[in-house]
C-alpha positions in Angstrom: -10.2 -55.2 23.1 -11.9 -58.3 22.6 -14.5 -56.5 20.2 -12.3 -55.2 18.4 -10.5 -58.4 17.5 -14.5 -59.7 16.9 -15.0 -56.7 14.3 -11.8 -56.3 12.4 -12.1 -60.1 10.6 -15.9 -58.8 9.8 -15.2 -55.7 8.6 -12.0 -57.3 6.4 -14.5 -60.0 5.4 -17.0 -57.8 4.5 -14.4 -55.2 2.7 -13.1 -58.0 0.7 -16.6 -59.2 -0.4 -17.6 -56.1 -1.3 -13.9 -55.2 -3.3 -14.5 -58.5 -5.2 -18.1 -58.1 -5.7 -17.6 -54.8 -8.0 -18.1 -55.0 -11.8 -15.5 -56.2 -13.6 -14.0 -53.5 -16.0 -16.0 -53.0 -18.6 -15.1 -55.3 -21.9 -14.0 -53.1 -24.9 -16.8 -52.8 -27.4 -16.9 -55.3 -30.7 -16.4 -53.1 -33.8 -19.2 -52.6 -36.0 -18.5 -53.7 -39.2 -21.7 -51.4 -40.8 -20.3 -48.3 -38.7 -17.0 -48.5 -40.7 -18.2 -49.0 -43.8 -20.6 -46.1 -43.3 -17.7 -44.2 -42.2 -15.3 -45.0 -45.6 -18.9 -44.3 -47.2 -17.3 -41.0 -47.6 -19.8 -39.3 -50.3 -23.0 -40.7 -48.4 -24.1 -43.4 -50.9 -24.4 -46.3 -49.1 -21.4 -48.0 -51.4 -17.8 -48.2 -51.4 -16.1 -46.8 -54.5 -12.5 -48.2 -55.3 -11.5 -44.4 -54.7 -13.2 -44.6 -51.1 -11.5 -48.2 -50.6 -8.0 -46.9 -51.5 -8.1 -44.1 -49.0 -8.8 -46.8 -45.9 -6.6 -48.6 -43.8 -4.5 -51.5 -45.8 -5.7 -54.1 -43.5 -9.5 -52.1 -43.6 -12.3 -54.0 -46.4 -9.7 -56.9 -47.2 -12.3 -58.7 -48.7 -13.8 -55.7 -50.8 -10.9 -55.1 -52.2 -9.7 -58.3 -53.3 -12.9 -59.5 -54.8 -14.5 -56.0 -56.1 -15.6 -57.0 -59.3 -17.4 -60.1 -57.9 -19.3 -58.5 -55.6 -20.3 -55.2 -57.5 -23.0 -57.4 -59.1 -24.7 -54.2 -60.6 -21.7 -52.7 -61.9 -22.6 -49.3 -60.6 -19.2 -49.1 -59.2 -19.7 -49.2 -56.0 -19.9 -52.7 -53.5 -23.2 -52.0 -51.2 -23.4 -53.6 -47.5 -26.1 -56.0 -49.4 -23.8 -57.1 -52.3 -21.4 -57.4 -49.6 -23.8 -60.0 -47.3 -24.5 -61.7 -50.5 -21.0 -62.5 -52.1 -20.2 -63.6 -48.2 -23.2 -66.1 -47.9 -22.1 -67.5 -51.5 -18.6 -67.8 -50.0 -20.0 -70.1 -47.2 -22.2 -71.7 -49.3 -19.3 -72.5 -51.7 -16.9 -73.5 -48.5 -19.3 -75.4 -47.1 -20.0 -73.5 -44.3 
């Protein structure tokens, strides 16, 4: 009897380490802003169209939408991932960022 009182506290010791010691669950992935915009990308061109921007979430390309003539700097139409970086790096510059 006196073993088993010795064990019990070890094995629950050693239980509890082990139970705590696991990985944490996993932490939900960050979204990938270049994945959704490839994904509204819906004819393959590598820019968003005001037709491709209407058919996305309200709440989706916030920025695009609001400032689409600003960062179209080509006027082909269509706001590339580059215009994009550059109207946002002006917009820091500007806001002292």
């Amino acid at each position: 009897m006196n073993k088993a009182i010795l064990v019990f506290p070890v094995v629950l010791s050693l239980a509890a380490h082990l139970a705590f010691a696991a990985d944490p669950a996993p932490k939900p992935a960050k979204p990938d802003p270049l994945a959704a915009f490839k994904a509204a990308d819906t004819n393959g061109d590598g820019g968003l169209s005001r037709d491709e921007l209407a058919k996305t979430p309200e709440n989706a390309f916030k920025a695009i939408k609001a400032n689409f003539d600003e960062m179209d700097t080509d006027k082909d139409g269509k706001v590339t991932p580059a215009e994009g970086n550059v109207w946002a790096m002006k917009q820091r510059y500007k806001h002292g960022m």
